[in-house]
LOKE-734563 format. One record per residue (C-alpha): x, y, z; residue number from 1; residue in three letters; chain. Coordinates in steps of 0.02 Angstrom, whole numbers, plus 50000, padded with zeros to 5 digits. Last residue first. Layout:
! residues N
LOFI       x       y       z    nr   rest   kette
LOFI       X       Y       Z   NUM    Ala       A
...
This chain:
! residues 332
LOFI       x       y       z    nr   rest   kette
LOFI   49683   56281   44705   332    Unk       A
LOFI   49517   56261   44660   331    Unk       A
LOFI   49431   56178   44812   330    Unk       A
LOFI   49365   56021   44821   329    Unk       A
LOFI   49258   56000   44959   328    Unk       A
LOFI   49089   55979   44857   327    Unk       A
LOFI   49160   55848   44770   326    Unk       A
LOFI   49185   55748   44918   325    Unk       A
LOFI   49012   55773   44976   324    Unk       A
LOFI   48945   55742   44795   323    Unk       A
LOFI   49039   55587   44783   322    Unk       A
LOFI   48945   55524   44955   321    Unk       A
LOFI   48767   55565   44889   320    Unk       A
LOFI   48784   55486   44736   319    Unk       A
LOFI   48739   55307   44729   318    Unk       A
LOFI   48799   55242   44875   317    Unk       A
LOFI   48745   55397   44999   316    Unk       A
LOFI   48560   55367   44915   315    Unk       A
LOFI   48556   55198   44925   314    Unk       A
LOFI   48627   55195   45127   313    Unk       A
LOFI   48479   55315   45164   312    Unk       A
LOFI   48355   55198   45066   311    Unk       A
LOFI   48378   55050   45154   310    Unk       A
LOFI   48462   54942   45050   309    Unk       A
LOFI   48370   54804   44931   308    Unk       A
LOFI   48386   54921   44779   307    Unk       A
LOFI   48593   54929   44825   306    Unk       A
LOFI   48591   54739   44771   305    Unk       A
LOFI   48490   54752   44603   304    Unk       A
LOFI   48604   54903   44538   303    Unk       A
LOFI   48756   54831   44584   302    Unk       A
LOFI   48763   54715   44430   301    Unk       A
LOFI   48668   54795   44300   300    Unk       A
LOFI   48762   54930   44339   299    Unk       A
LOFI   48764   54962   44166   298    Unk       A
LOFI   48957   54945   44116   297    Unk       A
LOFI   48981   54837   44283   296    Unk       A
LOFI   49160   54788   44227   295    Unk       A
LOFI   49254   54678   44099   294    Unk       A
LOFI   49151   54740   43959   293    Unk       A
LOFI   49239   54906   43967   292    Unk       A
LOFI   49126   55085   43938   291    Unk       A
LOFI   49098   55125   44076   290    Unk       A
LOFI   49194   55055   44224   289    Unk       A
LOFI   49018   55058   44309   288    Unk       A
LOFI   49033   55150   44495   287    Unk       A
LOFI   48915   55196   44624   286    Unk       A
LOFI   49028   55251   44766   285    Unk       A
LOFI   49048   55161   44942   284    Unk       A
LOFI   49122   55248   45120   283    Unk       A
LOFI   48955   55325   45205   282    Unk       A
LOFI   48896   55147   45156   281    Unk       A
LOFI   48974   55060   45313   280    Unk       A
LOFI   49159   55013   45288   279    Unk       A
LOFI   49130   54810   45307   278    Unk       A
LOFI   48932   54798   45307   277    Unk       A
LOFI   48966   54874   45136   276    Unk       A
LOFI   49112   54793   45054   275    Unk       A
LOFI   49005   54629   45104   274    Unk       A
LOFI   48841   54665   45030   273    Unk       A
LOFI   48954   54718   44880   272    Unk       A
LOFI   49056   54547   44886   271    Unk       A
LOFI   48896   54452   44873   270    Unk       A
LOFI   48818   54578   44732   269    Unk       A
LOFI   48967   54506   44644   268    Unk       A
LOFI   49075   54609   44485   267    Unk       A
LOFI   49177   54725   44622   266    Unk       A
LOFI   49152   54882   44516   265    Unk       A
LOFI   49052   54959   44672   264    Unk       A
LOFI   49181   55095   44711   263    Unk       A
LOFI   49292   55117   44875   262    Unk       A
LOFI   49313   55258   44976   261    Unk       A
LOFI   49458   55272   45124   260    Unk       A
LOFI   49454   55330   45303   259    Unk       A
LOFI   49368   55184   45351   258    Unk       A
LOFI   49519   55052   45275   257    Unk       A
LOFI   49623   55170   45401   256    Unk       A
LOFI   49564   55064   45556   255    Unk       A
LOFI   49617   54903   45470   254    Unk       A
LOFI   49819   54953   45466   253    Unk       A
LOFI   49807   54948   45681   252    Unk       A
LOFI   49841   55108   45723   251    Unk       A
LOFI   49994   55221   45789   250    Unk       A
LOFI   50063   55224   45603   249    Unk       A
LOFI   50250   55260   45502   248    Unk       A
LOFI   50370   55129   45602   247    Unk       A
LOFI   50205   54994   45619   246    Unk       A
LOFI   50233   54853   45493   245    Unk       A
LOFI   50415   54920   45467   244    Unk       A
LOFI   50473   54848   45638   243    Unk       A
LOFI   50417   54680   45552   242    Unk       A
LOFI   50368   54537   45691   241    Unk       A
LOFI   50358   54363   45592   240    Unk       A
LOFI   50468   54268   45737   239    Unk       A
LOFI   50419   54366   45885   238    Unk       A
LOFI   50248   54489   45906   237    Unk       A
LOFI   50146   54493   45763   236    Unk       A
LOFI   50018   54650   45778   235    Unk       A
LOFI   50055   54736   45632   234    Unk       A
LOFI   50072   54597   45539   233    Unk       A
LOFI   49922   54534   45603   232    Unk       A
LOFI   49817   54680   45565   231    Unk       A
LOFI   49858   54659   45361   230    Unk       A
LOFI   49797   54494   45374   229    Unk       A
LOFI   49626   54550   45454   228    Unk       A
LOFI   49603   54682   45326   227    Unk       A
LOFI   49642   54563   45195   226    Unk       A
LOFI   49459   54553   45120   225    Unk       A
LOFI   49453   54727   45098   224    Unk       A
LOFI   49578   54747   45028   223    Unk       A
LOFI   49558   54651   44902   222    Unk       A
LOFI   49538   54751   44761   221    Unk       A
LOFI   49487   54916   44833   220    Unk       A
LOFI   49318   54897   44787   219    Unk       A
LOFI   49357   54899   44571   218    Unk       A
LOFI   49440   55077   44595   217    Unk       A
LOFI   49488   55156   44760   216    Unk       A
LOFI   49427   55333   44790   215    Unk       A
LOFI   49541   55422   44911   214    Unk       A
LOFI   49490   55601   44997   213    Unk       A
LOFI   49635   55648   45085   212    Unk       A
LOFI   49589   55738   45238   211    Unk       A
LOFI   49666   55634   45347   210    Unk       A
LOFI   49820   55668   45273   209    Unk       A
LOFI   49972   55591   45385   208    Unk       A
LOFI   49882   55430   45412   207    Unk       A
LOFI   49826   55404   45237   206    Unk       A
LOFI   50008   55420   45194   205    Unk       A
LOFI   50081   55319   45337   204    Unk       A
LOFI   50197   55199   45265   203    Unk       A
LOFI   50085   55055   45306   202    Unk       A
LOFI   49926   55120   45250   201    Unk       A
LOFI   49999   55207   45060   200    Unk       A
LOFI   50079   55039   45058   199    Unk       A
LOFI   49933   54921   45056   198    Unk       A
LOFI   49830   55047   44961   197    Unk       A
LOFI   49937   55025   44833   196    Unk       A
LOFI   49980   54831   44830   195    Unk       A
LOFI   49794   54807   44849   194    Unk       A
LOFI   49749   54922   44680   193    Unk       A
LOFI   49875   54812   44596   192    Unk       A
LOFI   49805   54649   44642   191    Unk       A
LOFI   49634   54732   44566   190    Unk       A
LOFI   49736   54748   44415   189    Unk       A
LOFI   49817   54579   44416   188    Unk       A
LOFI   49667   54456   44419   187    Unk       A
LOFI   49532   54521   44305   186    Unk       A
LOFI   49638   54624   44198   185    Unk       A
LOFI   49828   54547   44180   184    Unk       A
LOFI   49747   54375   44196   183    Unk       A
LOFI   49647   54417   44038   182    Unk       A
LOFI   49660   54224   44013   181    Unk       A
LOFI   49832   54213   43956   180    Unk       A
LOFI   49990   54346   43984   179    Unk       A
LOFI   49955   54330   44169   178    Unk       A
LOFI   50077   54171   44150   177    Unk       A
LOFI   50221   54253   44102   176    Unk       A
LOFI   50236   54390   44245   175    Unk       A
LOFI   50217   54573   44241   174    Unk       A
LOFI   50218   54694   44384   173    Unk       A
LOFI   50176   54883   44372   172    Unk       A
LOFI   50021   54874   44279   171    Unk       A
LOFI   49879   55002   44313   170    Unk       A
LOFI   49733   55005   44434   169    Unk       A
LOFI   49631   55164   44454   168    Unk       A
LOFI   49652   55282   44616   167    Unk       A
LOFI   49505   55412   44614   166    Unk       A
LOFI   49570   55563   44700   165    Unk       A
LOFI   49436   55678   44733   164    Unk       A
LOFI   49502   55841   44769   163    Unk       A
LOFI   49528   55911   44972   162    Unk       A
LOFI   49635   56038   44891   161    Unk       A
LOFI   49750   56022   45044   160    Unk       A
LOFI   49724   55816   45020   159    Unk       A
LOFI   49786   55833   44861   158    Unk       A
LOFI   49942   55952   44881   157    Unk       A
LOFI   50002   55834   45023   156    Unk       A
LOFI   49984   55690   44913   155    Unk       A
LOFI   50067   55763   44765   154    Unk       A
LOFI   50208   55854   44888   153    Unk       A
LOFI   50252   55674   44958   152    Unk       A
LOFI   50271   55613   44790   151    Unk       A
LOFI   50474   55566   44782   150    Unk       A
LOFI   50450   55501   44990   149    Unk       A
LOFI   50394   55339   44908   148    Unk       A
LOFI   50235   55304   44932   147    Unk       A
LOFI   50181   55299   44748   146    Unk       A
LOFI   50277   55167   44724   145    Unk       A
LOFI   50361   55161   44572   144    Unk       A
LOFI   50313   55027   44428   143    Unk       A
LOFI   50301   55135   44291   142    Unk       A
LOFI   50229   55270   44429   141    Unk       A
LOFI   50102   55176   44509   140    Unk       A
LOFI   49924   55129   44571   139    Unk       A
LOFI   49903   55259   44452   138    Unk       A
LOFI   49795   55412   44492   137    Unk       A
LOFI   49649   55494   44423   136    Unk       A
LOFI   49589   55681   44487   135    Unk       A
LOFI   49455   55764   44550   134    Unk       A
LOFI   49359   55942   44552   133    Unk       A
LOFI   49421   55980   44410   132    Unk       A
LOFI   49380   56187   44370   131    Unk       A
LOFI   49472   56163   44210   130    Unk       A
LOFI   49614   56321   44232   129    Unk       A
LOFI   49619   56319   44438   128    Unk       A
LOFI   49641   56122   44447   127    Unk       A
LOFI   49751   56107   44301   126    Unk       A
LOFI   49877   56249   44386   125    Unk       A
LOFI   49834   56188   44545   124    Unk       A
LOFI   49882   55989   44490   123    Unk       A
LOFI   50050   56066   44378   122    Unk       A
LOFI   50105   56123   44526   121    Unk       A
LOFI   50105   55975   44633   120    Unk       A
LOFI   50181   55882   44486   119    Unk       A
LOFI   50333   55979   44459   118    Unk       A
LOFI   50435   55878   44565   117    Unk       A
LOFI   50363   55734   44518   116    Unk       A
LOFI   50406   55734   44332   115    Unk       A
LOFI   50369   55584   44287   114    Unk       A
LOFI   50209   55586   44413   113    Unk       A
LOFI   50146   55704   44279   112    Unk       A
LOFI   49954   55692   44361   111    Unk       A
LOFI   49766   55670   44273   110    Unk       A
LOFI   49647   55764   44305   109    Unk       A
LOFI   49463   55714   44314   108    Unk       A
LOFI   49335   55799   44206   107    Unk       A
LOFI   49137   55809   44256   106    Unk       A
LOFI   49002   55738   44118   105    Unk       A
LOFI   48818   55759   44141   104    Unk       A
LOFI   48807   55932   44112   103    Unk       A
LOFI   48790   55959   43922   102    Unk       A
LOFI   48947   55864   43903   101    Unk       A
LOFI   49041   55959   43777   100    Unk       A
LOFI   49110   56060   43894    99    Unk       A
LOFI   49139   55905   43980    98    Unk       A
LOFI   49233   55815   43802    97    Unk       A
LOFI   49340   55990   43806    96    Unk       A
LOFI   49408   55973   43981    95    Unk       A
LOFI   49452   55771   43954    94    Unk       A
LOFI   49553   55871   43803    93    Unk       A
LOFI   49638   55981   43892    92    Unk       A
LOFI   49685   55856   44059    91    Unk       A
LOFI   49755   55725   43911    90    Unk       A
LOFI   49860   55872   43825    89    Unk       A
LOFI   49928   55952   44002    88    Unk       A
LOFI   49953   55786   44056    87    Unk       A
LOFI   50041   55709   43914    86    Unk       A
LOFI   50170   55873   43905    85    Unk       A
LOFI   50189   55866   44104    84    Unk       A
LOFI   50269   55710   44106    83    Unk       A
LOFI   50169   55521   44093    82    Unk       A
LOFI   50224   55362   44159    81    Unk       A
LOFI   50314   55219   44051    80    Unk       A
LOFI   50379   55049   44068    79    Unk       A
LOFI   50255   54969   44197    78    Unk       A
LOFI   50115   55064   44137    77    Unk       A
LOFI   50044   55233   44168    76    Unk       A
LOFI   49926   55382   44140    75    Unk       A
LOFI   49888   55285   43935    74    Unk       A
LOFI   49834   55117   44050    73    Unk       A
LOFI   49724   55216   44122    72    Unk       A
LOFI   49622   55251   44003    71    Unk       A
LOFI   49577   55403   44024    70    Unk       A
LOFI   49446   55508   44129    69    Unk       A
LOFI   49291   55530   44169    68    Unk       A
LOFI   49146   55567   44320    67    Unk       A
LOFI   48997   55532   44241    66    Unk       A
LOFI   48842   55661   44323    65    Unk       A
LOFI   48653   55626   44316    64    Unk       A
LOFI   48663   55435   44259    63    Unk       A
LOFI   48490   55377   44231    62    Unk       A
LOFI   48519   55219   44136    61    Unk       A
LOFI   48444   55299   43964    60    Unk       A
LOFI   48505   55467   44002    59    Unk       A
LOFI   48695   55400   44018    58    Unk       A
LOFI   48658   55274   43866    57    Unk       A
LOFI   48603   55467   43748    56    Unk       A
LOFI   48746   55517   43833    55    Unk       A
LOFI   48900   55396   43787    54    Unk       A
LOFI   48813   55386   43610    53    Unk       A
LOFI   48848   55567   43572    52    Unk       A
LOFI   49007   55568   43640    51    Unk       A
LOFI   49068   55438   43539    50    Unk       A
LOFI   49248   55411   43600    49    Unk       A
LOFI   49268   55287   43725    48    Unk       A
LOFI   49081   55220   43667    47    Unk       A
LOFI   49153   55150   43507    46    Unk       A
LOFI   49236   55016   43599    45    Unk       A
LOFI   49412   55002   43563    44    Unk       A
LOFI   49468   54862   43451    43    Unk       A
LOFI   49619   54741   43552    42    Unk       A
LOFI   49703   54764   43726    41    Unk       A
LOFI   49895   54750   43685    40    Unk       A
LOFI   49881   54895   43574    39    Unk       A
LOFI   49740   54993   43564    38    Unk       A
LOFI   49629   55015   43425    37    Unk       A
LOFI   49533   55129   43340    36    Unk       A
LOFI   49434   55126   43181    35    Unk       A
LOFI   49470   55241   43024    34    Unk       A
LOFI   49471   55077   42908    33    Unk       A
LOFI   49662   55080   42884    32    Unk       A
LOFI   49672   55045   43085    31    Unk       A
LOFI   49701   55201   43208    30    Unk       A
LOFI   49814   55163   43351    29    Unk       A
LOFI   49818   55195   43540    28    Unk       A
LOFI   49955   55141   43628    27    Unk       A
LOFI   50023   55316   43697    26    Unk       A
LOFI   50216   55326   43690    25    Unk       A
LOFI   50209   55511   43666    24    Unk       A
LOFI   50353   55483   43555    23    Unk       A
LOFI   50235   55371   43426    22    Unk       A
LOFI   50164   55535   43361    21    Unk       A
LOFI   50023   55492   43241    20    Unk       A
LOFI   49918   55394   43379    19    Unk       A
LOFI   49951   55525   43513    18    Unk       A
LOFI   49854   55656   43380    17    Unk       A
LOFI   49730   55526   43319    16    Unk       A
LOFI   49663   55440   43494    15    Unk       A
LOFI   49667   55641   43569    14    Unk       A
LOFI   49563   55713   43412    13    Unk       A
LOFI   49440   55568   43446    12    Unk       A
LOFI   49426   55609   43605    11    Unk       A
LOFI   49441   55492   43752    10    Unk       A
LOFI   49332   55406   43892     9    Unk       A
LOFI   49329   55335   44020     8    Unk       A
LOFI   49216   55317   44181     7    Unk       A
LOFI   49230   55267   44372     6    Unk       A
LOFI   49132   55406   44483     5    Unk       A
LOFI   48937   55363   44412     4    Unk       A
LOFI   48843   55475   44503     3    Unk       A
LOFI   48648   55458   44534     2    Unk       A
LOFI   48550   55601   44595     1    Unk       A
């Protein structure tokens, strides 16, 4: 069985309802010729909201089961973050697109982290009324940590539920010269997903819940690759020595990277191979970024690369390990 856990998607009755309302602060838009658009990004790929395309291509590449959910950039940016009314409407229609799924799609919630301290409620009431089994989270809060002690009940309510909590980049920091190139993308995002996971390490959150079940998106960034960095701080003993770097954990900030998940939308078999041999494959989810070009839409670029594996680390990869955590979610 082959999971994809890193999909969006969108109704058309969502892209035309926030469109007409500009006080949902959405940035969709629908051009004079009925197609869609979003602001600051460009045309939107017909695939976001043709259902009927999405899984006739799902069947074609042999996807069994799409996790989905929204744009991201519509959860959070670095000037807004959704309430409870955004939520409720996002979370209903990602519902309606699975019903409409004929089995191969499964919903992921999305969170009011503007109104964190009805978040944790609104999660079991979404939870209990959709049957979610995960959930898609900002790397921030319009530019909020989401370590800060504001969302302690969000993470504790989480890892209770034991959900799937798929953590997808979003902007919190802007700077001139990402404005060119599709820094903002291909540079900042995954810079965003480091930031994070960084902080949800050094101020103890994945300590405290070790049953939180954390997905990151495009392989963690580079986490990964700053594993040894992050040690040294911890570690540093004189002039560089931060009494924050170990306050909130008893371990060295590398030993948590194994109780986290990371996707395979990391764009080089060569930084797969080494994702892998890094958390073992008990911790690595097949993953496209469906539909955006900037990802691994087919898996055409994974794909090759987990072929070679052994077949026990294949089959964990590509949807053994999601169906674990899914399997512990409980409804709330």
């Amino acid at each position: 069985m082959i999971i994809d856990v890193h999909a969006h998607a969108a109704s058309e009755d969502f892209i035309r309802e926030t469109a007409s309302k500009p006080s949902y602060g959405m940035p969709y838009e629908v051009r004079p010729d009925g197609s869609y658009a979003t602001r600051g990004y460009g045309e939107m790929d017909r695939l976001m909201w043709d259902l009927d395309g999405r899984l006739e291509r799902l069947k074609r590449r042999g996807i069994d089961l799409q996790l989905i959910s929204p744009s991201p950039r519509t959860i959070s940016d670095d000037k807004h973050v959704i309430g409870i009314e955004i939520a409720r409407l996002m979370n209903r229609e990602t519902a309606n697109l699975v019903k409409r799924g004929g089995g191969r799609l499964a919903g992921m919630g999305v969170i009011p982290l503007g109104e964190p301290a009805k978040a944790a409620d609104e999660i079991r009431r979404t939870v209990g009324e959709y049957g979610f089994q995960g959930v898609c989270m900002p790397t921030s809060a319009a530019g909020k940590p989401l370590d800060l002690p504001i969302f302690a009940d969000v993470w504790g309510t989480l890892a209770e539920l034991g959900l799937l909590v798929f953590m997808h980049a979003t902007t919190a920091i802007t700077r001139e010269t990402l404005g060119e190139y599709t820094l903002n993308t291909v540079i900042a995002w995954p810079t965003e997903v480091t930031i994070a996971a960084t902080r949800l390490i050094f101020s103890g959150v994945i300590e405290r819940h070790p049953g939180l079940r954390l997905v990151l998106s495009h392989a963690g960034g580079t986490l990964p690759y700053l594993a040894g960095r992050l040690d040294l701080a911890y570690h540093a003993p004189k002039h560089e020595a931060n009494p924050a770097c170990r306050a909130n954990i008893t371990k060295p900030p590398s030993h948590y990277l194994s109780q986290i998940y990371y996707d395979t939308v990391v764009a080089s078999p060569a930084s797969l191979r080494f994702l892998i041999d890094l958390v073992g494959a008990d911790r690595v989810m097949f993953g496209t970024d469906f539909p955006y070009e900037i990802g691994d839409t087919d898996g055409a670029i994974a794909l090759p690369l987990l072929r070679q594996l052994p077949s026990a680390q294949r089959e964990k990869i590509l949807g053994q390990n999601a169906r674990d955590v899914l399997g512990h979610a409980r409804s709330g």
